[in-house]
ROZABA-483929 format. One record per residue (C-alpha): residue in one letter; x, y, z. Coordinates in nm, 3 decimals, always signed. Layout:
# ROZABA-483929
<atom type="A" X="X" Y="Y" Z="Z"/>
...
//
This chain:
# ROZABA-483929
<atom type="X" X="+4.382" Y="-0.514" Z="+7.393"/>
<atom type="X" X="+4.604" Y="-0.617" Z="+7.132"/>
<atom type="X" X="+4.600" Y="-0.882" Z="+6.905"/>
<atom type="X" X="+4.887" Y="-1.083" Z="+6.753"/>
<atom type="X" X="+5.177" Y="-0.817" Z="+6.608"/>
<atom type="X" X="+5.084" Y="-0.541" Z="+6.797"/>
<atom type="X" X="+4.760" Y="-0.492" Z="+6.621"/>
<atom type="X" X="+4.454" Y="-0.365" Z="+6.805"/>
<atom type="X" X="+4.213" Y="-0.676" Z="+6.827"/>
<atom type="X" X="+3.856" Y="-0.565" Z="+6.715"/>
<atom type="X" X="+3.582" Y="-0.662" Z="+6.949"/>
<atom type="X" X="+3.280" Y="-0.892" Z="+6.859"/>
<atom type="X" X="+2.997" Y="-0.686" Z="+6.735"/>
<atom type="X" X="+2.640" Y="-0.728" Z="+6.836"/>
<atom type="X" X="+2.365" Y="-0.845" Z="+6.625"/>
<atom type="X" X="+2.161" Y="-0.545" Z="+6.595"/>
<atom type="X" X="+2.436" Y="-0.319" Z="+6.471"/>
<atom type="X" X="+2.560" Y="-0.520" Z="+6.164"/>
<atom type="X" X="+2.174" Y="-0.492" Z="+6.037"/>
<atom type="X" X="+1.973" Y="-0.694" Z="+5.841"/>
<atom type="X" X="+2.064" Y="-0.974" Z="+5.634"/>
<atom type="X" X="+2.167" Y="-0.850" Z="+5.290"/>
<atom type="X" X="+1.968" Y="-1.088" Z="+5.085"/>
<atom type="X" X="+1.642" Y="-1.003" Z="+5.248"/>
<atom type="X" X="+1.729" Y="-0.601" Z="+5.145"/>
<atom type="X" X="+1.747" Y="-0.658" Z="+4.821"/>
<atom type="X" X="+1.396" Y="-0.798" Z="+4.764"/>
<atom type="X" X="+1.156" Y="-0.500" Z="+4.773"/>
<atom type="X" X="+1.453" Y="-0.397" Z="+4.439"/>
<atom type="X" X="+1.392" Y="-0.697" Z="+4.291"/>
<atom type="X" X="+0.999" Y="-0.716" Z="+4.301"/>
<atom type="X" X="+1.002" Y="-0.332" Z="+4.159"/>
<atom type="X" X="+1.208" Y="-0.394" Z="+3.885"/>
<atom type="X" X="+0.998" Y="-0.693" Z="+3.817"/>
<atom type="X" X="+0.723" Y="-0.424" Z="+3.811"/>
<atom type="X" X="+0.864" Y="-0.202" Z="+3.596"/>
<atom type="X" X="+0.996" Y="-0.477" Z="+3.350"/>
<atom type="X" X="+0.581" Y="-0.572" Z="+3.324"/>
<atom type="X" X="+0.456" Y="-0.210" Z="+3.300"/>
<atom type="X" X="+0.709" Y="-0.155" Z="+3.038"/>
<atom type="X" X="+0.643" Y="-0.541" Z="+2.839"/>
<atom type="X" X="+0.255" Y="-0.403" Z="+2.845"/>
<atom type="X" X="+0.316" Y="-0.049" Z="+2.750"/>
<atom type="X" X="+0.550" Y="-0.197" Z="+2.482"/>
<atom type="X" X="+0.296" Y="-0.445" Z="+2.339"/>
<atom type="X" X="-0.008" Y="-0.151" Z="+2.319"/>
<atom type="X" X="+0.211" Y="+0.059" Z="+2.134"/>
<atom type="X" X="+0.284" Y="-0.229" Z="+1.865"/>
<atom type="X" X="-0.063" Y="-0.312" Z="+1.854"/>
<atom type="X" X="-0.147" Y="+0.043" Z="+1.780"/>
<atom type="X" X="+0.125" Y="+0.107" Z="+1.530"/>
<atom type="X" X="-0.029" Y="-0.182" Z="+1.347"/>
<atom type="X" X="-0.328" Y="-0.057" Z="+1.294"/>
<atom type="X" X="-0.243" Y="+0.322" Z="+1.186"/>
<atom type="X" X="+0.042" Y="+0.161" Z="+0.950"/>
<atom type="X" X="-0.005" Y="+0.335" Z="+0.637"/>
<atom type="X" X="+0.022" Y="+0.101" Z="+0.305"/>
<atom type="X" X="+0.302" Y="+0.219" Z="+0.097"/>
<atom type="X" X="+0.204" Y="+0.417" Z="-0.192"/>
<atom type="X" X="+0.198" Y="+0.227" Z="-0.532"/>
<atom type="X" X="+0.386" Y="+0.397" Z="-0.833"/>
<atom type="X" X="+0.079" Y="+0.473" Z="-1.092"/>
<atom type="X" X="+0.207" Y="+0.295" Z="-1.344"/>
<atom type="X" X="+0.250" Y="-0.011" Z="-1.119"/>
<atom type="X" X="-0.134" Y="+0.009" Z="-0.997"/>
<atom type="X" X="-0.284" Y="+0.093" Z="-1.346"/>
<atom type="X" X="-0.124" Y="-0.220" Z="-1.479"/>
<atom type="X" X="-0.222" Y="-0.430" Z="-1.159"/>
<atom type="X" X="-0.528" Y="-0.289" Z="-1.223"/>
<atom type="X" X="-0.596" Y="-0.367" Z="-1.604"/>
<atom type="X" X="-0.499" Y="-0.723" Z="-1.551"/>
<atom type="X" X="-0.694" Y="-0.811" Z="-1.302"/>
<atom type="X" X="-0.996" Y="-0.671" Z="-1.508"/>
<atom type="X" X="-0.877" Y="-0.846" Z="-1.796"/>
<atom type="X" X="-0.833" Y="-1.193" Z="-1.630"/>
<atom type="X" X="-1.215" Y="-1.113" Z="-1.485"/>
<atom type="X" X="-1.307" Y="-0.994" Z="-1.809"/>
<atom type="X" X="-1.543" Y="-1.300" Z="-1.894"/>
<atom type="X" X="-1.755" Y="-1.194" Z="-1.551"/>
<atom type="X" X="-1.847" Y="-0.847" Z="-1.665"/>
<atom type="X" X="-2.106" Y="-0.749" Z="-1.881"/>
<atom type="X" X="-1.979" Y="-0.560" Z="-2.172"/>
<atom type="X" X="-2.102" Y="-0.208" Z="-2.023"/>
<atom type="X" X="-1.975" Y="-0.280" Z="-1.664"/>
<atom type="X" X="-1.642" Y="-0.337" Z="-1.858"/>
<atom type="X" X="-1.661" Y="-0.001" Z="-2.096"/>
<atom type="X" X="-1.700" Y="+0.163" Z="-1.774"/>
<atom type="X" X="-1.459" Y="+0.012" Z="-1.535"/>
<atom type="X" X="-1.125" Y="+0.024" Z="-1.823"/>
<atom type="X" X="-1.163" Y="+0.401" Z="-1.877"/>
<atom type="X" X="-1.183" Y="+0.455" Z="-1.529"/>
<atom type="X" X="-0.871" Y="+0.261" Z="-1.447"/>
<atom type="X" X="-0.689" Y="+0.506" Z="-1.723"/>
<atom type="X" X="-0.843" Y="+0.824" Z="-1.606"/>
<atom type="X" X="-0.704" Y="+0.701" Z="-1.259"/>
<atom type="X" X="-0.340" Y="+0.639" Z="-1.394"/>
<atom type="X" X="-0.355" Y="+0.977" Z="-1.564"/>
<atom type="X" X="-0.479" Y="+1.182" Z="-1.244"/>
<atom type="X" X="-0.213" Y="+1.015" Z="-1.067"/>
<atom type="X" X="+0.085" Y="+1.046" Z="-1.279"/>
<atom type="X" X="-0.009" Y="+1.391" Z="-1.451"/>
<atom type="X" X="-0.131" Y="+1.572" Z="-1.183"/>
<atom type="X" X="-0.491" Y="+1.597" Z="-1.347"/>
<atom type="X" X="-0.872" Y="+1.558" Z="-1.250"/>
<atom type="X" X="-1.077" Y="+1.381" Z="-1.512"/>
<atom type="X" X="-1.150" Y="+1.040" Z="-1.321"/>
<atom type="X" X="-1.499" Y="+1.190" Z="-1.268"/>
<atom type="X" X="-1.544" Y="+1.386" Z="-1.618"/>
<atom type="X" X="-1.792" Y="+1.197" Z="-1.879"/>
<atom type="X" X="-1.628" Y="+1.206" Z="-2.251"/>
<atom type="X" X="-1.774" Y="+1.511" Z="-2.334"/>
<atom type="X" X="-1.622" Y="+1.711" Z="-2.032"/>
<atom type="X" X="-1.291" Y="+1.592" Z="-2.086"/>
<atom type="X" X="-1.258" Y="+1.719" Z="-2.393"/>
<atom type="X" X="-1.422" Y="+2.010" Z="-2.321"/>
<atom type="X" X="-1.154" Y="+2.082" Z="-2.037"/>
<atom type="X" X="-0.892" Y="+2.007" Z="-2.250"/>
<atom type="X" X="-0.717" Y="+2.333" Z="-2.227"/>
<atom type="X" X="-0.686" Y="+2.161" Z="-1.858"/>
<atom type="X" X="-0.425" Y="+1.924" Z="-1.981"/>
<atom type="X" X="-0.317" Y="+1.997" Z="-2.334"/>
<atom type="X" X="+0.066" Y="+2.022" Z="-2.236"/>
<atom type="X" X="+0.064" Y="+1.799" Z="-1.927"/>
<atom type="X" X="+0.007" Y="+1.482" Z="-2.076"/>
<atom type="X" X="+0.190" Y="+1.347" Z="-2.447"/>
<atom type="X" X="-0.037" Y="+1.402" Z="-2.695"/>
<atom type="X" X="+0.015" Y="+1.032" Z="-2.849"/>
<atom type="X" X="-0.169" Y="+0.953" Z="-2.452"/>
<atom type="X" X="-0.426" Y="+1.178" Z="-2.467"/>
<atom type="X" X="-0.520" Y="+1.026" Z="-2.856"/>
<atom type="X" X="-0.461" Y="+0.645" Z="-2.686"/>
<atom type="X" X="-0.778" Y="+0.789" Z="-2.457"/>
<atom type="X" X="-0.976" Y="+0.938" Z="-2.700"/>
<atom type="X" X="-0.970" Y="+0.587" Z="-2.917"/>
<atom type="X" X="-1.014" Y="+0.402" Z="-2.605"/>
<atom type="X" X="-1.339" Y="+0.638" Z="-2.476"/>
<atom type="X" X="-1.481" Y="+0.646" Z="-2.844"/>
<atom type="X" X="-1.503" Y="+0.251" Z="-2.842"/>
<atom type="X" X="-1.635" Y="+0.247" Z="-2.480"/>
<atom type="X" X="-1.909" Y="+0.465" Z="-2.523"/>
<atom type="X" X="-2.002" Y="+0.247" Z="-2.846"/>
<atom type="X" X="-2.025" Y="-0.049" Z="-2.640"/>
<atom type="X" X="-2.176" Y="+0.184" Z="-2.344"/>
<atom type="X" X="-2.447" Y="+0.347" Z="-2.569"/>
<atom type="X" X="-2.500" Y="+0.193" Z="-2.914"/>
<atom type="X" X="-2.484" Y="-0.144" Z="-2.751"/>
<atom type="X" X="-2.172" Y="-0.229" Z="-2.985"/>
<atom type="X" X="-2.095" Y="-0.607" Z="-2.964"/>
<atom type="X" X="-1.839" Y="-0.714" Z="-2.731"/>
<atom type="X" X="-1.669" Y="-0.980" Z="-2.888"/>
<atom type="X" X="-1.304" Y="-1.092" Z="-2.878"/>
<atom type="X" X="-1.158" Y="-0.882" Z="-3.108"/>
<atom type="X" X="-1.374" Y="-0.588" Z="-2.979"/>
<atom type="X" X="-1.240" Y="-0.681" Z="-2.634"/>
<atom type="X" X="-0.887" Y="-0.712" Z="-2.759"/>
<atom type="X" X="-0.930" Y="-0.354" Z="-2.899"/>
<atom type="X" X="-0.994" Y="-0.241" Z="-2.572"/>
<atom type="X" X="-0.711" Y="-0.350" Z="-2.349"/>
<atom type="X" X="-0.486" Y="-0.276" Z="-2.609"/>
<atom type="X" X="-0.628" Y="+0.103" Z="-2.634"/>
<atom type="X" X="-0.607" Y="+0.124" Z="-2.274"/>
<atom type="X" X="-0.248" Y="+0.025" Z="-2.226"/>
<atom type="X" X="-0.192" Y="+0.371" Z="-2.391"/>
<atom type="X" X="+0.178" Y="+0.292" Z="-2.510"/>
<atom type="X" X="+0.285" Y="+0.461" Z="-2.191"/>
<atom type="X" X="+0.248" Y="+0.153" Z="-1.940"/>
<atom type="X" X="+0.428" Y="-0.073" Z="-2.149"/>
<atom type="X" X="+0.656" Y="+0.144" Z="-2.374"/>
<atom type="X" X="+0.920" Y="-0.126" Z="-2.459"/>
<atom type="X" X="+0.683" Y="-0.374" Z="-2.485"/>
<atom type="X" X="+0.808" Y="-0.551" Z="-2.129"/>
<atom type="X" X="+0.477" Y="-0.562" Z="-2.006"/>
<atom type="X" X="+0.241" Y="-0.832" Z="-2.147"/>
<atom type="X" X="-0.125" Y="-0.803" Z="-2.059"/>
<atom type="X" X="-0.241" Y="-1.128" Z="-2.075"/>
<atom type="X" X="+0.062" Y="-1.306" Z="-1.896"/>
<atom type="X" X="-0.039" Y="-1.077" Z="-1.620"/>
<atom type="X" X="-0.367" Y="-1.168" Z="-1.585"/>
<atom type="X" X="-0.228" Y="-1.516" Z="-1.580"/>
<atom type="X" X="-0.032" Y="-1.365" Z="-1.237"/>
<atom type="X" X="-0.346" Y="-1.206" Z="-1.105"/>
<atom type="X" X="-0.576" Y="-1.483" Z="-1.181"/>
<atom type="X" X="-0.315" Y="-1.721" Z="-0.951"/>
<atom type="X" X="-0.299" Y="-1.485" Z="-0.665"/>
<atom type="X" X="-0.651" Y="-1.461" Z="-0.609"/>
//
């Protein structure tokens, strides 16, 4: 049997030898990679859910956080009673010093600070750690002999507590920032 040219002619083949039809083989590949696609869109979506919730906040330079701090207690100020105030404005200081000195006096009491202050005496400027002293002398007034919290009283306050070290240039201003906060809340 030869075809045109000398060729051999090849003969008809059956039905059952050339196999299946190719479209229908490729089906089971297509519904398992549409399986895999959905086990991996699910997987995919449980870890962002769950990297959401353990995201850690990004940690807030002390100087940025005490002044966030002081002027949203300052734009509140007028909702405080005077002793919730003397106690909340040193605390906010203390906090700024642990953070950006390396100390632990958030919890001390007047006394104990300065009773510890071998503890920091050389960590911290001395022109800070007299900015405290004034600023936990007129607290405790207002704290314990019931000292009179007017505006200039109040004034003295924030200004002792802005110890010259969280606005050294004078680029910071208090009360336009408790302008900010009061806005944002």
């Amino acid at each position: 049997m030869e075809g045109q040219l000398g060729q051999p002619q090849i003969p008809d083949l059956p039905e059952d030898i050339i196999g299946p039809d190719p479209m229908m083989s490729l089906l089971p590949m297509v519904i398992t990679l549409l399986v895999v696609l959905a086990v991996a869109a699910v997987g995919l979506r449980l870890l962002w859910v769950y990297r959401r919730r353990t995201r850690v906040a990004p940690e807030i330079h002390p100087v940025t956080q005490a002044r966030l701090e002081l002027a949203r207690l300052y734009a509140q100020a007028s909702e405080w009673s005077p002793k919730e105030l003397a106690t909340r404005l040193p605390r906010i200081v203390k906090q700024y010093l642990d953070a950006k000195y390396g100390l632990q006096i958030t919890s001390l009491t007047t006394s104990e600070l300065w009773a510890n202050q071998s503890a920091w005496e050389g960590k911290v400027p001395r022109q800070l750690m007299e900015g405290l002293a004034a600023l936990l002398d007129l607290c405790d007034a207002v704290k314990f002999d019931s000292l009179e919290l007017g505006d200039e009283i109040k004034s003295q306050l924030f200004e002792s507590a802005q110890l010259g070290d969280l606005a050294p240039d004078g680029s910071w201003d208090l009360q336009t920032e408790a302008q900010k906060a009061l806005t944002k809340t």
